[in-house]
C-alpha positions in Angstrom: 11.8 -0.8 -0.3 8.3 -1.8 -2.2 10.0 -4.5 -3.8 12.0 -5.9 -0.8 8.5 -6.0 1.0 6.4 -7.3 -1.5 8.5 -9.4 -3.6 11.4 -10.7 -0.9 9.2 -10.0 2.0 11.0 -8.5 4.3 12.1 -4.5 5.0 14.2 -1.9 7.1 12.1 -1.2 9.8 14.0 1.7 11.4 15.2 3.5 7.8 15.7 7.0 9.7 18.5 8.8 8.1 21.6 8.0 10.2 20.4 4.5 8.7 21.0 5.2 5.0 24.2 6.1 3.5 25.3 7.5 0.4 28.2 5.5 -1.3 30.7 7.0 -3.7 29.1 4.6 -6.7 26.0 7.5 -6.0 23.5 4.4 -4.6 21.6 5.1 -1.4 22.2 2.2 1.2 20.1 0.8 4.1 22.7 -0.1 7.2 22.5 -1.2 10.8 19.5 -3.6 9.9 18.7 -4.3 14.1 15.0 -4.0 13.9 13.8 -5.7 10.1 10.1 -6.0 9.3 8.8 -9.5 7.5 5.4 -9.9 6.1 4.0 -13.0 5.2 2.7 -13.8 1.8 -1.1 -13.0 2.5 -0.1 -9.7 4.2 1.8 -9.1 1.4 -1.3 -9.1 -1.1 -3.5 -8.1 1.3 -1.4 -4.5 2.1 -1.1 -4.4 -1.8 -4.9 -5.2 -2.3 -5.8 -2.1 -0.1 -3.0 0.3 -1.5 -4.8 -0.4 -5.1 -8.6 -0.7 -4.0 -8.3 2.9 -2.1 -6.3 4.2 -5.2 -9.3 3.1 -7.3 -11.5 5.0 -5.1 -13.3 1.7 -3.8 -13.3 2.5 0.0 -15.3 -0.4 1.2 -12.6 -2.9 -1.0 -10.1 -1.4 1.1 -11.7 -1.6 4.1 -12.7 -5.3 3.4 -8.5 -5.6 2.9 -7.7 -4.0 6.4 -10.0 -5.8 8.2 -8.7 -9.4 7.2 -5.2 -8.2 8.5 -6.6 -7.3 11.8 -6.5 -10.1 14.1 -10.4 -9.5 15.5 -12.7 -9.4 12.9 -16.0 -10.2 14.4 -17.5 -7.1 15.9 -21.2 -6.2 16.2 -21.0 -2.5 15.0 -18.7 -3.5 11.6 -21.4 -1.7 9.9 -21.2 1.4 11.6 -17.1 1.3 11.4 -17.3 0.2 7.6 -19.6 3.4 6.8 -17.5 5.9 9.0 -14.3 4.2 7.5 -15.4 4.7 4.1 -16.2 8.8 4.3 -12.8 8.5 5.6 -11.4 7.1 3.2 -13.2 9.0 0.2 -11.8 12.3 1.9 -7.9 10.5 1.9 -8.3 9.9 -1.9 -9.6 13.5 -2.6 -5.8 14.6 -1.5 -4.2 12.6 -4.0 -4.8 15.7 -6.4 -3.0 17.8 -4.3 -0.6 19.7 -6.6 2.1 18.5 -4.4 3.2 15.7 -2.5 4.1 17.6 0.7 0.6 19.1 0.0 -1.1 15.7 0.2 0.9 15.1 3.2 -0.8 18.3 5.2 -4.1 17.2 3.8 -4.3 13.3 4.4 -2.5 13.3 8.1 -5.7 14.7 10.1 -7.4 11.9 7.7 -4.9 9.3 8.6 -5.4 10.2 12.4 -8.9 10.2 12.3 -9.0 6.7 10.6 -6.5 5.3 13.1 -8.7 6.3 16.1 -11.4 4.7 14.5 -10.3 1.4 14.5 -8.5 1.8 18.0 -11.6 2.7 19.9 -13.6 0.2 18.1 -10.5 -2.9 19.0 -9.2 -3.4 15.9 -5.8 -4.0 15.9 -2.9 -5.0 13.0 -0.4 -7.1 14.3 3.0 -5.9 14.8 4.5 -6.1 11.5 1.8 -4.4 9.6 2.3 -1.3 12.2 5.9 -1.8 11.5 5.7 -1.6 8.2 3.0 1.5 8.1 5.5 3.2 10.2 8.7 2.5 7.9 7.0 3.8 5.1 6.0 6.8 6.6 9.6 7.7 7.5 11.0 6.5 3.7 8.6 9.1 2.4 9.6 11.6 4.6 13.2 11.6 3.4 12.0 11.1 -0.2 10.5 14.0 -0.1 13.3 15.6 1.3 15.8 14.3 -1.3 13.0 15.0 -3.9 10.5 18.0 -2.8 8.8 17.7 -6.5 7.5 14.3 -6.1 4.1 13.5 -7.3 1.4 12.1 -5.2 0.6 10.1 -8.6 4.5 9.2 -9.3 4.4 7.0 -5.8 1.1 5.7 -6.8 2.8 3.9 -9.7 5.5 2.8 -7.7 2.8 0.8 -5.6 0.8 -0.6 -9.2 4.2 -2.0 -10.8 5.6 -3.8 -7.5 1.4 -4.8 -7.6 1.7 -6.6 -11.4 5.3 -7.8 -10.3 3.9 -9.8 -7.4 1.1 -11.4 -8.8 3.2 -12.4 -11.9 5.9 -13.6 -9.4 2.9 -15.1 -7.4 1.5 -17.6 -9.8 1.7 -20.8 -9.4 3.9 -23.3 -11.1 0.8 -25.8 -11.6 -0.2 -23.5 -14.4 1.1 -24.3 -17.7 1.7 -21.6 -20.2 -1.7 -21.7 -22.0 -3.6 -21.2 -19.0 -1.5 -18.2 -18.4 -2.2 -16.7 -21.8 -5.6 -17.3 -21.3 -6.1 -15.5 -18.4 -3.6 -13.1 -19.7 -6.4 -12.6 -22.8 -9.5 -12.9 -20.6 -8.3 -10.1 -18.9 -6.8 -8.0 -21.8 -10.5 -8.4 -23.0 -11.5 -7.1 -19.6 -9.9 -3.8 -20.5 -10.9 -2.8 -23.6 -14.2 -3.7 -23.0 -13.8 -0.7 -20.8 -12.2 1.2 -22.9 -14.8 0.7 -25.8 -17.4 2.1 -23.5 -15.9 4.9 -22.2 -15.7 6.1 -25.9 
């Protein structure tokens, strides 16, 4: 479902479980595609821009992400909401080391609540397809969890990081030539062990 959203752009938008079938080949299959979700390019990166800055633990990143998908940006108390927004969403990333996923589930969905009033009564509002698409996910991981009670917190988390690398590989454009790939490629290989070498 990452990969139909991020990479095809498009996904199931009602995948309850009278809407996925089993098939003797043992493959889980979406049917009865009446309501589909579509997300254009930028929301695309954008979503996937604040799945990975909250993963990092870099609330205000995140923040920056949701706020370019809402469709009213320019309110006079975005401080305030940013700040709120941003204990918020230091407590959501706390749950991810819940020993369990359906732990981090009982721990992040006050968390989720709160966050979602917050922008409400402040009248910011994702359009229709990024609700959609909130909401579809939230019903996939209900039945993965079901299918899969052990499930990792951290195992979706990588899920989200390799359809991430996927779409930015898949994203660049054809203008740049193979050399300037490799260099960024390098520049950013650099980037890492940099990192590495100073947390030694």
């Amino acid at each position: 479902m990452l990969e139909a959203s991020h990479i095809h752009g498009f996904f199931h938008a009602d995948p309850h479980p009278a809407n996925i079938i089993f098939t003797p080949e043992k493959e889980l299959v979406f049917i009865d595609f009446g309501i589909i979700g579509h997300l254009a390019k930028k929301e695309r990166v954008l979503i996937l821009r604040y799945f990975r800055t909250i993963m990092a633990g870099n609330a205000e990143g995140s923040f920056d992400s949701l706020l370019e998908l809402c469709s009213n940006k320019r309110l006079n108390n975005i401080g305030q909401i940013k700040k709120t927004y941003c204990v918020l969403a230091d407590q959501f990333v706390a749950t991810f080391n819940a020993k369990t996923y359906l732990d981090q589930q009982i721990k992040s969905g006050p968390i989720l609540t709160q966050t979602l009033r917050l922008m409400q009564s402040n009248g910011l509002k994702l359009p229709v397809s990024i609700v959609r698409y909130f909401k579809a996910f939230e019903t996939v991981e209900g039945l993965i969890f079901a299918l899969y009670p052990e499930l990792q917190i951290q195992d979706m988390l990588k899920e989200f990081r390799r359809v991430s690398i996927i779409n930015i590989i898949d994203s660049l454009p054809a203008k740049l030539n193979k050399k300037s790939i490799n260099s960024l490629m390098f520049k950013l290989i650099d980037s890492l062990e940099e990192k590495l070498l100073l947390d030694e």
